[in-house]
Each structure stands twice: as C-alpha cells, then as structure tokens.
VEXDREN-2710 file (C-alpha; in Angstrom, 1 decimal):
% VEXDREN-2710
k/r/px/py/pz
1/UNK/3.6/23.7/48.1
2/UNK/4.6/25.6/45.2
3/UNK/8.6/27.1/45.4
4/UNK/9.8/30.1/44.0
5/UNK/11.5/27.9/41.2
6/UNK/8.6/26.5/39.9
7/UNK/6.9/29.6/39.6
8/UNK/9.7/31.3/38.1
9/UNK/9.4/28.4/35.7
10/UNK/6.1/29.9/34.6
11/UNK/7.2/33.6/33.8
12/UNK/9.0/34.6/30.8
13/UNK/13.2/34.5/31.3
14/UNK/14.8/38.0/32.4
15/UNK/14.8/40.8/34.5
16/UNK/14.3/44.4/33.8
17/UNK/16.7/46.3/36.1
18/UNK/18.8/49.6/36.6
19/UNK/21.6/51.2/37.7
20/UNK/21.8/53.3/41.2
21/UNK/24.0/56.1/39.3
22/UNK/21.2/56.6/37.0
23/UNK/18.4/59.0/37.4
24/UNK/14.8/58.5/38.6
25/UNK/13.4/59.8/35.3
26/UNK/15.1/57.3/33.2
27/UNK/14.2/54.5/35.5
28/UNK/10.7/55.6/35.4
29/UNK/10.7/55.4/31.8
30/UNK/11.6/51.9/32.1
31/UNK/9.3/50.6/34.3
32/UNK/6.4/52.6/32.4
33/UNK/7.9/51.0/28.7
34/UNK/7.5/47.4/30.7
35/UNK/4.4/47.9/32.4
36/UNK/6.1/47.1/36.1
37/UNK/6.1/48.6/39.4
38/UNK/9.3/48.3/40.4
39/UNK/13.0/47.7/39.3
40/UNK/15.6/46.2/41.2
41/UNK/18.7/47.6/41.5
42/UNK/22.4/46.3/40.3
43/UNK/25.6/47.7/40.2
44/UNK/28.8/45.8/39.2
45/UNK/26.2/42.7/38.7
46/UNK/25.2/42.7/42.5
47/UNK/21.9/43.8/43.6
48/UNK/21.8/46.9/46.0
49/UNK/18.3/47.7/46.3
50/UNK/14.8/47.8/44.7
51/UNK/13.5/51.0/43.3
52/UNK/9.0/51.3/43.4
53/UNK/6.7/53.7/42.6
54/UNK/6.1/53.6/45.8
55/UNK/9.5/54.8/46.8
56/UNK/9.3/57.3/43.8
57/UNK/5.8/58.5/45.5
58/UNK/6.8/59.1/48.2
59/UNK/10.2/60.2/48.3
60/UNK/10.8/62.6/45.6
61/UNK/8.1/65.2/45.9
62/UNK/8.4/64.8/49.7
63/UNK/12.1/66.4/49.1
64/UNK/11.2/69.0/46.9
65/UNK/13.1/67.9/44.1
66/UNK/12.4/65.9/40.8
67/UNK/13.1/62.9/39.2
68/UNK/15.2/63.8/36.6
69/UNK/17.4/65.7/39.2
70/UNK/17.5/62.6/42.0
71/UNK/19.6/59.3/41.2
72/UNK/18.2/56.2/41.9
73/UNK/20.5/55.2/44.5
74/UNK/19.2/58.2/46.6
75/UNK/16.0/56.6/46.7
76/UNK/16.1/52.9/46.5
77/UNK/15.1/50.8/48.9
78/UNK/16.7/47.3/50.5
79/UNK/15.5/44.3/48.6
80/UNK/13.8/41.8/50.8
81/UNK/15.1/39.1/48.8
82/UNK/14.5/35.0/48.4
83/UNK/15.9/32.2/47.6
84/UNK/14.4/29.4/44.4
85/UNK/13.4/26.9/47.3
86/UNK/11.6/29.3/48.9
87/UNK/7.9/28.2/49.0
88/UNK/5.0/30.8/47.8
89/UNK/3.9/31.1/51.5
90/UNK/7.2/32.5/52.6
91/UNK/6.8/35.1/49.4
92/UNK/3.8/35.9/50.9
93/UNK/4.9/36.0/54.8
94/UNK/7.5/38.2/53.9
95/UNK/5.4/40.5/51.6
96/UNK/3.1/40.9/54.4
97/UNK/5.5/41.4/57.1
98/UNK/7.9/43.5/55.4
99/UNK/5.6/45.7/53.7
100/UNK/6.8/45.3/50.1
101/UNK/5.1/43.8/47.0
102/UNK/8.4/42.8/44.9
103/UNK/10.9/40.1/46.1
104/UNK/14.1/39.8/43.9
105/UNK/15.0/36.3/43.6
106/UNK/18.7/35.4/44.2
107/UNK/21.1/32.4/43.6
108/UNK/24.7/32.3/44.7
109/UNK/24.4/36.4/44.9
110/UNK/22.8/36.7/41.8
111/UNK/19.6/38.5/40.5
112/UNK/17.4/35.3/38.6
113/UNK/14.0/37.0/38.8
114/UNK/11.8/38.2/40.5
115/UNK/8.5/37.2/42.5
116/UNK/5.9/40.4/42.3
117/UNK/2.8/40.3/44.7
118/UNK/0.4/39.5/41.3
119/UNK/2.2/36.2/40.7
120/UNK/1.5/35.1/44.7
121/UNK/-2.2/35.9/44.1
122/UNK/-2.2/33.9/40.9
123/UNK/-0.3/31.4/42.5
124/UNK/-2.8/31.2/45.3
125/UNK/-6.0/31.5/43.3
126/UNK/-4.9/28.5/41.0
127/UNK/-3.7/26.2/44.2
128/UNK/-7.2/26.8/45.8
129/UNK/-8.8/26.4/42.5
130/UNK/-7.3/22.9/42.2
131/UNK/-8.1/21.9/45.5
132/UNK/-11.7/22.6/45.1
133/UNK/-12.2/20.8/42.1
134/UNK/-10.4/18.0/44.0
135/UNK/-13.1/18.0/47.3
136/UNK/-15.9/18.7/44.6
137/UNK/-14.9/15.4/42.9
138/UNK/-14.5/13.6/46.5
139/UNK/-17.7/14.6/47.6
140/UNK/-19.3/13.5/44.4
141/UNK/-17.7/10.4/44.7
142/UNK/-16.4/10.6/41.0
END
C-alpha cells in the first residue's frame, strides 16, 4: 500500500499556488505557464480553497463576467484535502466520491503538495504492473 508520502517522495519539491485576492486571469496564466489544472489556494500561509479549470469553466462564463474582472476567491472551491499517511486508495476514494481530481496535501495545517488524479493512475498502473510480473514469475516457477 503506497501512502501519500512516498509518492510525494517521487514528484519534484514545491507547490504552485495563488492568492484568493488575486484575479482569475493571472491565476490562469499560472496554471497555463506550469502546465497544471488547478491551483490551490493560500492566504496568510493557510489554504482556503482549490481553484480548476473546471471551476473556471464553469463559473465565470456562467455569470456573465470575465476572468480578469472575477477574483479567485469568488470562485474557488473547498479543498478536499489529505494527510502524508494517507494511502493511494483513500486518494482515490475520495477523488471518486467527492468529485475532484486534485487533493492538496496538508501537515500540521500546512500546504506540502499535492496529489493530482495522473499521479493515482501512475501509481496504480506501476502497483499492478509489479504485481503481474510477480504472479508471472510464480506461475513460471522462476
């Protein structure tokens, strides 16, 4: 069972994020500059909230206003959040269940990553991949 920690581990240190008194524009530009999907959100060093493209899609249009007009605490939405000894399955419970494809990862109240629905799959692919090659060799008798 692979945790949260050890696949944090795996991913290069830091967290893009933004500010919810900034606008949507500018935290668009970010997430396009980093190639991500979503940014979670801190003020004062505490996170608030998770802003998507999702959440972008579907919430700025859908008000008839734009992005460079909205802030991004207007459209933000609750992190789901986990823990380091969470296990890959719970990233993947809550994913499902909750709807969301980005889990911020927090330790003593603080942002530490964050577990996207890409590293789960990756995650799951190389776990079942391993396990194969493990019955493969078993059944050879090798």
């Amino acid at each position: 069972m692979t945790t949260v920690r050890q696949l944090l581990a795996q991913k290069p240190r830091g967290v893009v994020t933004t500010s919810p008194h900034g606008s949507v524009y500018e935290a668009l530009a970010l997430m396009a500059k980093h190639d991500i999907g979503a940014l979670p959100v801190v003020d004062n060093g505490r996170l608030v909230g998770v802003l998507s493209e999702r959440d972008y899609a579907r919430g700025v249009a859908l008000r008839g206003r734009t992005s460079r007009e909205m802030i991004v605490g207007e459209l933000m939405s609750s992190a789901v959040i986990v823990e380091r000894s969470q296990s890959i399955e719970d990233c993947m419970a809550l994913m499902t269940n909750q709807r969301v494809r980005h889990l911020p990862v927090v330790d003593d109240g603080r942002l530490v990553g964050i577990v996207t629905i890409g590293d789960v799959v990756k995650q799951m692919i190389s776990a079942q991949a391993v396990l194969i090659d493990e019955l493969e060799h078993y059944i050879r008798g090798a």
